[in-house]
C-alpha positions as CSV (number, residue, x, y, z in Angstrom):
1,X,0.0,0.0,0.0
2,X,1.6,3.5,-0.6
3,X,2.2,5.8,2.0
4,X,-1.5,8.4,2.0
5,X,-1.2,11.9,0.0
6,X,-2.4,14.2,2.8
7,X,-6.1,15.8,1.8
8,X,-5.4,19.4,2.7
9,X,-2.5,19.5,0.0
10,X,-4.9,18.8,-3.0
11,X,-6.3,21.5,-5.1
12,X,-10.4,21.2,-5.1
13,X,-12.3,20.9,-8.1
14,X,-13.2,24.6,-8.2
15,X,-8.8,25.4,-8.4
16,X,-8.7,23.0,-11.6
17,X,-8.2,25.0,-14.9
18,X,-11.1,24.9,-17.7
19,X,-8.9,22.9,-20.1
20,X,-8.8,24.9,-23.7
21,X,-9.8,21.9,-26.2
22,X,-12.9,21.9,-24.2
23,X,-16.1,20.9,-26.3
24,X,-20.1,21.3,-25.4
25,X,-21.7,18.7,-23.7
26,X,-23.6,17.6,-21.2
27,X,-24.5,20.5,-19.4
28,X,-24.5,23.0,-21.4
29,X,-27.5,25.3,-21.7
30,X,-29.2,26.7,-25.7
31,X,-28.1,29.9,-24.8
32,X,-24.2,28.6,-24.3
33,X,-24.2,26.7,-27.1
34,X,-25.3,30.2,-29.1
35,X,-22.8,31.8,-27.2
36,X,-20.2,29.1,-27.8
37,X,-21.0,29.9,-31.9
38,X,-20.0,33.4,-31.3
39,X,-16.7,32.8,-29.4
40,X,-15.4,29.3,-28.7
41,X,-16.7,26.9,-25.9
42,X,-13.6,27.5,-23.7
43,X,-14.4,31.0,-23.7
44,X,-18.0,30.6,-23.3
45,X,-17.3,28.5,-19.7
46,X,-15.0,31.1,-18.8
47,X,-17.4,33.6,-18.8
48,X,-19.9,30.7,-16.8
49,X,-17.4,30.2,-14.4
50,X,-16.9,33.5,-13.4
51,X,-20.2,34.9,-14.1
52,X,-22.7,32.0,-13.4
53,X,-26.0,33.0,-12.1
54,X,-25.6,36.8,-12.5
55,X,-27.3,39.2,-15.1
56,X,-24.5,41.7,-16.6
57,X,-25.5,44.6,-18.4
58,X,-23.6,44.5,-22.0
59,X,-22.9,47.5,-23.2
60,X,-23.0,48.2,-27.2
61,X,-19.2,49.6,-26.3
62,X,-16.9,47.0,-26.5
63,X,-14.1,48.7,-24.2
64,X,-16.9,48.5,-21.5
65,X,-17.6,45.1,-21.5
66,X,-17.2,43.2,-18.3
67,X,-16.1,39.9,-19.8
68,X,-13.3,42.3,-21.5
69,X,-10.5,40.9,-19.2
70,X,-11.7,37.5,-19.2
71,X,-11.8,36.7,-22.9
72,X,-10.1,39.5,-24.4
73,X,-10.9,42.6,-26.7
74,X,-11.7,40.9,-29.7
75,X,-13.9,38.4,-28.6
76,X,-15.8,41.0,-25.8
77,X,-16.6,42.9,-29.3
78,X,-18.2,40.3,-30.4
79,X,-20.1,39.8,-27.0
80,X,-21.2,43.3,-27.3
81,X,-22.0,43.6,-31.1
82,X,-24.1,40.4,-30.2
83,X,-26.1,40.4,-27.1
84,X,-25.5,44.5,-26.3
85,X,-27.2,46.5,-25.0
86,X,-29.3,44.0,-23.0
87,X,-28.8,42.6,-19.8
88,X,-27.6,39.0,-20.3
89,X,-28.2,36.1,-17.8
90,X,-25.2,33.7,-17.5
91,X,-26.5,30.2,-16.6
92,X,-25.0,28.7,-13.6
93,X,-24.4,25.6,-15.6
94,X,-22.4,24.5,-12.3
95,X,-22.7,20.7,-14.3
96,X,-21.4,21.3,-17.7
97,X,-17.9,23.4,-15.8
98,X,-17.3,20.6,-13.5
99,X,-17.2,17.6,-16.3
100,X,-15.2,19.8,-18.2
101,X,-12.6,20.2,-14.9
102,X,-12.9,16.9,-14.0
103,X,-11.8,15.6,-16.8
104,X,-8.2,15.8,-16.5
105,X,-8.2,14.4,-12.7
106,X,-10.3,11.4,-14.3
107,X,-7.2,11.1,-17.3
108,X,-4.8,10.9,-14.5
109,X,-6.8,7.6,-13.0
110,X,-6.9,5.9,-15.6
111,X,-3.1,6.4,-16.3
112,X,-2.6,5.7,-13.2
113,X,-0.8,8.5,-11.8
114,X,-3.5,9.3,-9.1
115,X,-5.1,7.4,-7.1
116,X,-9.2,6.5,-6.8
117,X,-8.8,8.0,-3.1
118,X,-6.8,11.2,-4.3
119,X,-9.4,11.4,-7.2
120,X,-12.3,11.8,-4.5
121,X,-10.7,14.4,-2.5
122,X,-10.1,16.7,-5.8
123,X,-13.4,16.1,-7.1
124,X,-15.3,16.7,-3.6
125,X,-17.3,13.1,-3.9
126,X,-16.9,9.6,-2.9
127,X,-14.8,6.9,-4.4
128,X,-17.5,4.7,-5.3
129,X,-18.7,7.9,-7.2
130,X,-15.4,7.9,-8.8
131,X,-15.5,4.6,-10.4
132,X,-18.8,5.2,-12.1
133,X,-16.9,8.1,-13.4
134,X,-14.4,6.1,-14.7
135,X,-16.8,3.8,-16.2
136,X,-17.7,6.6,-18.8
137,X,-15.1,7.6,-21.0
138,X,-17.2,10.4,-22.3
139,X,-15.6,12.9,-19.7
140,X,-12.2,12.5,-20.5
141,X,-9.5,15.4,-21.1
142,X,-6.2,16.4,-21.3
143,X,-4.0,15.2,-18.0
144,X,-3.4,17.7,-15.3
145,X,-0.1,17.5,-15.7
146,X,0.6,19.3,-12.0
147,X,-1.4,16.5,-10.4
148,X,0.4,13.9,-11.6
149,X,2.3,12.3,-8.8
150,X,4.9,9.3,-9.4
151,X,4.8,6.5,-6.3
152,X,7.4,7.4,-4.4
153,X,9.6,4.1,-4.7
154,X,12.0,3.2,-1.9
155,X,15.7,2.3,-2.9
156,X,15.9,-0.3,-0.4
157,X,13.0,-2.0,-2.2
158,X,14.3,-4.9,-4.8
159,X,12.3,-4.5,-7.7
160,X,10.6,-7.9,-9.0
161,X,10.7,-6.9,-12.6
162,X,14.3,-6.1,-12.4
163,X,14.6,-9.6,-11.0
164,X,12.6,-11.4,-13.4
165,X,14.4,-9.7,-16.4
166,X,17.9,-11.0,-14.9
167,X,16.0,-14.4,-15.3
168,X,14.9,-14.5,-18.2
169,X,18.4,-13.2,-19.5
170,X,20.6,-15.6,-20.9
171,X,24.1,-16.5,-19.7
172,X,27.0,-16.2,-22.4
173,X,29.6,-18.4,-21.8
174,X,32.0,-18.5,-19.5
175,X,30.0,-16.1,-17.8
176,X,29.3,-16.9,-13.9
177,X,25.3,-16.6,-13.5
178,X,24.7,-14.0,-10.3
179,X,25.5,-15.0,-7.1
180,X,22.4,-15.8,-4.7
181,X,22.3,-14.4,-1.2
């Protein structure tokens, strides 16, 4: 068994970037998706992250729109071209931002680089939750690559493959097989 990760070092589900090959899915509300058309999906859950559950104001000016920092000058024109100058309610949409932040922990499972346990603790659920997750492969993204954590491995520890591949080797001649303690 290796040795426990403690819980308070693990970032929560609500720390984990929005990865930025994201794509719509479950989740995501009509007026996302139009909003997704406009200016990307990643983009479009930026703005739900931040925003979700507010009504902002959208001005017809694009230097005065609120999501300018967020997604940039280019695309806030288009935001305000769009949906200005109307008040626009951002869906919470809490669903379709956690399968898109989970995805990466969930990548790291399967690889095997974090554990079920660790899993649970990011995603704020159980670990029986956890495997169903990993029994759908329709949530999957792009590693986390600063989750990752190799298993610590102990250099006093004789590694059985290590052994079995001295084994299987075959003895030249003249050649003295290994000693055996």
């Amino acid at each position: 068994m290796s040795a426990a990760v403690d819980p308070a070092t693990l970032p929560r589900l609500a720390d984990l970037p929005i990865p930025a090959d994201v794509r719509p899915g479950k989740g995501w509300t009509g007026q996302m998706l139009e909003l997704a058309d406009h200016i990307g999906a990643y983009d479009t859950l930026r703005i739900v992250a931040a925003y979700g559950g507010q009504s902002v104001y959208i001005p017809i000016d694009a230097e005065r729109n609120p999501f300018r920092d967020l997604i940039g000058p280019a695309k806030a024109a288009i935001v305000s071209r769009v949906y200005g100058p109307y008040k626009f309610f951002v869906p919470v949409a809490r669903h379709a931002v956690d399968r898109a932040r989970r995805g990466g922990v969930l990548a790291l499972v399967r690889k095997g680089e974090l554990s079920k346990r660790d899993a649970a603790v990011i995603l704020g659920t159980s670990r029986n939750y956890v495997i169903q997750l990993l029994a759908c492969r329709d949530e999957d993204g792009p590693p986390i690559a600063a989750l990752a954590r190799r298993r610590a491995h102990d250099p006093r520890q004789i590694s059985i493959f290590d052994m079995i591949e001295q084994a299987a080797s075959p003895v030249a001649e003249g050649d003295n097989p290994p000693a055996r303690p």
